[in-house]
N, C-alpha and C positions, 0 to 999 in steps of 0.2 A: 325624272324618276331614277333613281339609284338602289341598289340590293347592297348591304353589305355582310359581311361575315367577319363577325365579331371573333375574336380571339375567347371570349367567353365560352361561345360555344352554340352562340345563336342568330340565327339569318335573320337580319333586320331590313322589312321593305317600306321605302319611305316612298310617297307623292306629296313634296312639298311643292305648294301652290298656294297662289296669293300676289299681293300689290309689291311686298318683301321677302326676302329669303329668310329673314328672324320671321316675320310672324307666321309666314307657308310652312316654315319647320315647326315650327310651336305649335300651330293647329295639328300636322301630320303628324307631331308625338300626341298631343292631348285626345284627337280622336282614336290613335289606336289601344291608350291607355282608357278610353272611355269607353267601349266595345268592347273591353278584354280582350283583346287582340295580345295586348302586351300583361301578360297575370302578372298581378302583384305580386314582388319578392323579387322581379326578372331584373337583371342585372343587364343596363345599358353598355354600349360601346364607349370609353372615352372622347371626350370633347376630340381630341385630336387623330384619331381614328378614326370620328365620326365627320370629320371636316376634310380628312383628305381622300377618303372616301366617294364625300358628295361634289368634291370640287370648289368645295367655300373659306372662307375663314372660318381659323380656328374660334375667334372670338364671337359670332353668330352663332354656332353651336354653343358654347358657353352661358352666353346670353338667353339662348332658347330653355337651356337646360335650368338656369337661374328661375327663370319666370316663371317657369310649370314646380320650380319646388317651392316659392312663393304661391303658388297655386293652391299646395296640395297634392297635386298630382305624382309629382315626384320626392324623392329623399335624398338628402347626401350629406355622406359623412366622410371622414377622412381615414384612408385605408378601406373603406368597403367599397367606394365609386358611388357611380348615381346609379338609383334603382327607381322601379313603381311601388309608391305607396303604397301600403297597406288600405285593401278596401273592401266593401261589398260589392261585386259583378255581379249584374243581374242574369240569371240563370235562364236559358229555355224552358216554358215548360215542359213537366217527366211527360214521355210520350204515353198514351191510355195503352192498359195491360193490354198484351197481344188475345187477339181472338181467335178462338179456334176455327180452322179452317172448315169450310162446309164441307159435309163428308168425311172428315177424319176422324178414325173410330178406335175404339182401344185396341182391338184385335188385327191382326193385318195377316189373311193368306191369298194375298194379290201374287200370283207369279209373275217372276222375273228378277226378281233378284233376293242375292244369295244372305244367307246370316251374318251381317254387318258388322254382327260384334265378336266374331271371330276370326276378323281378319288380323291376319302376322303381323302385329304389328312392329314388336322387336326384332322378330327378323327382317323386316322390310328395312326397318333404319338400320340395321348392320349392313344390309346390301345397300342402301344409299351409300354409308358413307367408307364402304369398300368401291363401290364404282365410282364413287366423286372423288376418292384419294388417287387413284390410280387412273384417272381417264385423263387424256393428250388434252393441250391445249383447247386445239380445233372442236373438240369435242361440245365447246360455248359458241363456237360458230354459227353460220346457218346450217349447213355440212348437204349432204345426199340428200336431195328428195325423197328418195326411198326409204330415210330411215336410218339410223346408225348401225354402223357395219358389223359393232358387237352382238343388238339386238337380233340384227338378219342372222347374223351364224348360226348364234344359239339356238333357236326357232327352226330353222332348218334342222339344225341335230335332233331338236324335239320332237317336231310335227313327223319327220323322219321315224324317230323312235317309239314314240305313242299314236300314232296316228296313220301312221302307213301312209305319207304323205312323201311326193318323190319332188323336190325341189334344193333345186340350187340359191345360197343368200340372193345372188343375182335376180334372182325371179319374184323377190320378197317384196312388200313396199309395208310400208307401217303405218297404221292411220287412228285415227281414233275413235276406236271403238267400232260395230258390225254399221248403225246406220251409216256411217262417215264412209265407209269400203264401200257399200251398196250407192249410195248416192254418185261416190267416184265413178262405180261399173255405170248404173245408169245415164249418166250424165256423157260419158265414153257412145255406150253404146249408138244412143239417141244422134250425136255426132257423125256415128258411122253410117248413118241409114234407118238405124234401128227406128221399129214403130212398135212392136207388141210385146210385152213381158208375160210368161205364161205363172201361173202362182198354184198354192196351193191352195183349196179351197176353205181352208180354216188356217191363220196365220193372225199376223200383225198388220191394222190399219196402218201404221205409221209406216212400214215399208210401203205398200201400197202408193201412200200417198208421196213419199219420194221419190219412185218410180212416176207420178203423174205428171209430178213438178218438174220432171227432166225433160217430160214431154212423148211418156213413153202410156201406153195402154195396157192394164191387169187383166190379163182372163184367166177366171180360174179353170184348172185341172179337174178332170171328172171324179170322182172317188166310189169306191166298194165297198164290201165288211172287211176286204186286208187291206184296204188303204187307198192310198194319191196312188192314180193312174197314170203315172207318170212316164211311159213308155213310149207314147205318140203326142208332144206337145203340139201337134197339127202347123199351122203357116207359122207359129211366134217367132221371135228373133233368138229368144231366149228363156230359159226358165230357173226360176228361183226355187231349191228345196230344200231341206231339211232332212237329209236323210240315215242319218245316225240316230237321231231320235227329234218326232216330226212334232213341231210346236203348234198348236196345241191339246192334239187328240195324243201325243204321246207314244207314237208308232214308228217303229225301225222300217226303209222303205227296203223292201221284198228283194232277191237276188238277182229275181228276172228281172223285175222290173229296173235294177241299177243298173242291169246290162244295156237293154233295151233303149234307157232314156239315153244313156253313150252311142247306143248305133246310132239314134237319131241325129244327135249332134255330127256324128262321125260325116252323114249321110248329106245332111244339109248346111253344113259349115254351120250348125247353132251352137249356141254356147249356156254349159251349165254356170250358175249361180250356185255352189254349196256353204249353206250356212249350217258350219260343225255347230249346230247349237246342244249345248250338253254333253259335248264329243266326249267328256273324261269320268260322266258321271254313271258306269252300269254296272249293275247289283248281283243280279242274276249270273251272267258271265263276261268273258271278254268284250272288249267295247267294238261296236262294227268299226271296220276301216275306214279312212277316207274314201267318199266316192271318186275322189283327184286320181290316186292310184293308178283305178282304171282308164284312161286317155289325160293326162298334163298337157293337153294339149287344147283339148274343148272344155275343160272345166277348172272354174276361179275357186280354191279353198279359202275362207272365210272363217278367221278365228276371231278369239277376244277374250281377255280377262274378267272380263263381265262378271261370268257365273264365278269361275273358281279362283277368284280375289275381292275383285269389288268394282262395279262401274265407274264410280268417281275417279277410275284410275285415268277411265277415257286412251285405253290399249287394247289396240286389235290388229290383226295385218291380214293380205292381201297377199295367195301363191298365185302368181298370173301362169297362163302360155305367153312365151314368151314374144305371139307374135301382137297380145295386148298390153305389155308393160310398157313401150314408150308414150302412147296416148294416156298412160294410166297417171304414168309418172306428169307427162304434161301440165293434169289437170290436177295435181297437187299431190299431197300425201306423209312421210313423215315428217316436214315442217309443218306440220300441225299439233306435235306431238312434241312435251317438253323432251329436251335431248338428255336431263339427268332423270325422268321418271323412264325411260329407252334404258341406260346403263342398268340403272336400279333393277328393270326384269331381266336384264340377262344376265346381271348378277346372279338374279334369285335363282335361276334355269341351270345356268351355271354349276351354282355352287350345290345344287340338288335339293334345296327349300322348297322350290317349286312342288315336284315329287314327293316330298315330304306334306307339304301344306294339302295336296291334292290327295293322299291318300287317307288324310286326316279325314278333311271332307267327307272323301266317299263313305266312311265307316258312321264319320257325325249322320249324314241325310239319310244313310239307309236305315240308321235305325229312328228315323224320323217316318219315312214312310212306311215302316215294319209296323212298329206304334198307330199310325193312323187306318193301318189295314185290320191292327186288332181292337180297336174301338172300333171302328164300323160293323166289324163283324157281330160283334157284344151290344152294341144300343143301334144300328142301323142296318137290321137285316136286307133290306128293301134297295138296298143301294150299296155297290161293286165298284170295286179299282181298279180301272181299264189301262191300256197300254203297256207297253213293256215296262220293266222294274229299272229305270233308269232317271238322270235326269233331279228334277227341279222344285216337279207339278205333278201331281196327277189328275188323270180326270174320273169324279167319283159318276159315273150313272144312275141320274134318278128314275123313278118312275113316269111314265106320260104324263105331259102337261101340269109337270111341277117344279121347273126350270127358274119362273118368277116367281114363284109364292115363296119357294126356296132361301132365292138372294133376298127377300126382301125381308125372310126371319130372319136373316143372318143378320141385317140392318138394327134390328130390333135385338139382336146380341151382342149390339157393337161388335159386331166384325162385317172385315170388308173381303170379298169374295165375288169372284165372276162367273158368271152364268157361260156356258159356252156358245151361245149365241151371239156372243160380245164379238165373237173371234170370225165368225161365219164372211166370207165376201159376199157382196151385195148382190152378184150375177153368179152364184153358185147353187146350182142346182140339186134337189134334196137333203136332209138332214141326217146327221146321225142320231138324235135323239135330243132329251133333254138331259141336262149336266151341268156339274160345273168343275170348274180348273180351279184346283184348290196350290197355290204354291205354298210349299209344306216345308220348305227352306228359308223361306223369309222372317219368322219371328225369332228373336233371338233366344238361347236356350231355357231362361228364367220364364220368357212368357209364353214358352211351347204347349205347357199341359191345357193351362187356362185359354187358350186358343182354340187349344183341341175340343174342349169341353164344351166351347162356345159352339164351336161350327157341331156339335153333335147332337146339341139342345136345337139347332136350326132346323134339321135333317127331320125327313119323314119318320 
């Protein structure tokens, strides 16, 4: 078996075999010119390039090459070399048109991710390729676990400046995206001892279920008409919130109660979970602080590009206390994370795109959900926009015991929408009603009205 590398400009791999080295090469050309392996028009390597190559005489290749153009198979002329004749290759059949996937519907206001088509895209590739002109060598390395040390700065100045967030790069780890962070904590915790994760009683099954797989147990938090009771997680090791704006009833968690869940940790060496979900997106006023602020010591802030760039960016990091970062770091973290998509956002953070892109945002969603509060109010008296004016989603309140007939007009509008029951944990106790979580950021601008209009023809 031989590879060669044609001066033409093409890698030629032969398996000649056989009784002869003329007729193992002659079959090893004819069948790859017989396959299409080799398309017609491809310009072979010379006889004598192709012999010293394989280790043979130049005159066996020759010879091979003679008897396949005697074939047919090949051509040669003087001044162009030997090539593959011109022929008909027989074609795979065209694959059957794609089918539409079950459930997929013309309308989409599923939350959780943001307007796709309004992601920077010009300025994203100017920050590429100002962090790719200017980033060190090392920079293509494997580098920090943590992360690239551009990316930690910048993020620190950020989370620092918007966020009320008190951390050193040091403290930073970079991971991809909120589950990829969660599963590192749980994965940690579970290690140290850990057995019970405390949750919020309407969240994401998919954390849940990551927390399971570490080998940790979900109990949800008891809740009120102001929210997660989040002030006494009872024995848990640890608890997971949301508390800038709480996914998915849409609620800022209370002052006392931010306090409170901090003594707790303070009191029992537990440790907060904060998932800034939505941290950048509020209407009304000022965005609540990080809950980290108050003790950097018992609580992990948890960010991510998700909402205000695009998930496929697969970026997020990780403000540890300092005395969780080495097991953090341990079990993996920003080598999971391309190291030119790391430049590229501290580029953007950098250069104040970020800031720019984010207050684009805020003005595009609010008058998204402005708009969806003034249809409601004009064809759906019967049904209210709960939670604070922040965020993604909101959750519209239906009337009693109209929660599934609801989703399942919406069905019947092609559109696709959740019911809030979707969200409910399994061992949580009481409800808040019937609802649904409409994310009212997901269609892109062209199919907003027609979305709108669908989800209003659904509605009581």
């Amino acid at each position: 078996m031989a590879e060669h590398r044609a001066t033409s400009g093409i890698d030629l791999h032969l398996e000649p075999a056989g009784p002869g080295l003329r007729r193992g090469l002659t079959d090893a050309l004819r069948e790859a010119v017989r396959t299409g392996r080799l398309a017609p028009g491809t310009r072979l390597p010379s006889s004598r390039s192709l012999a010293a190559d394989l280790g043979i005489a130049r005159n066996t290749v020759a010879d091979a090459y003679g008897d396949l153009v005697a074939e047919g198979w090949l051509t040669a002329r003087q001044g162009s070399g030997t090539r593959v004749a011109p022929r008909e290759v027989p074609r795979p059949p065209a694959p059957a048109a794609p089918r539409r996937a079950p459930g997929r519907l013309s309308h989409d206001l599923v939350p959780g991710t943001p307007d796709l088509s309004s992601f920077p895209r010009a300025e994203w590739l100017r920050a590429t390729r100002r962090a790719l002109a200017s980033a060190p060598h090392d920079a293509l390395g494997y580098g920090d676990p943590r992360g690239r040390p551009e990316l930690r700065a910048a993020l620190a100045d950020y989370l620092a400046r918007v966020r009320g967030v008190r951390a050193d790069a040091e403290q930073i780890v970079v991971c991809s995206g909120f589950a990829h962070g969660l599963q590192l904590l749980c994965e940690v915790l579970r290690a140290r001892g850990a057995r019970t994760l405390a949750v919020e009683p309407y969240g994401l099954d998919v954390h849940w279920d990551l927390a399971a797989r570490a080998g940790l147990t979900t109990t949800p938090l008891p809740f009120d008409a102001l929210g997660t009771r989040a002030q006494d997680p009872g024995d848990a090791d640890a608890v997971l919130l949301s508390p800038a704006h709480q996914f998915p009833l849409g609620g800022a968690l209370r002052p006392e109660r931010r306090a409170a869940v901090v003594d707790w940790a303070r009191r029992t060496g537990g440790l907060i979970l904060e998932d800034d979900y939505d941290g950048e997106f509020r209407y009304d006023r000022q965005a609540v602080g990080a809950l980290q602020n108050l003790d950097p010591d018992h609580v992990v802030h948890l960010g991510t590009a998700s909402k205000s760039l695009a998930p496929g960016l697969r970026l997020g990091w990780m403000v540890l206390p300092p005395s969780l970062l080495p097991d953090v770091v341990a079990h993996g973290g920003g080598r999971s994370v391309s190291a030119l998509e790391q430049l590229a956002l501290a580029e953007f953070l950098i250069s104040g795109a970020y800031d720019r892109h984010v207050r684009a945002a805020r003005l595009r969603y609010r008058r998204r959900r402005d708009s969806l509060a003034g249809a409601l109010a004009d064809r759906a008296p019967d049904v209210r926009v709960t939670g604070v004016a922040a965020g993604l989603h909101a959750v519209l309140q239906l009337p009693p015991g109209t929660e599934q007939s609801v989703v399942q007009a919406a069905t019947w509008q092609n559109l696709a929408v959740h019911g809030l029951s979707r969200y409910r944990h399994p061992a949580a106790g009481g409800t808040v009603g019937d609802a649904l979580v409409v994310g009212y950021a997901t269609p892109p601008d062209h199919a907003w009205s027609g979305t709108l209009e669908a989800l209003c023809r659904a509605l009581p």
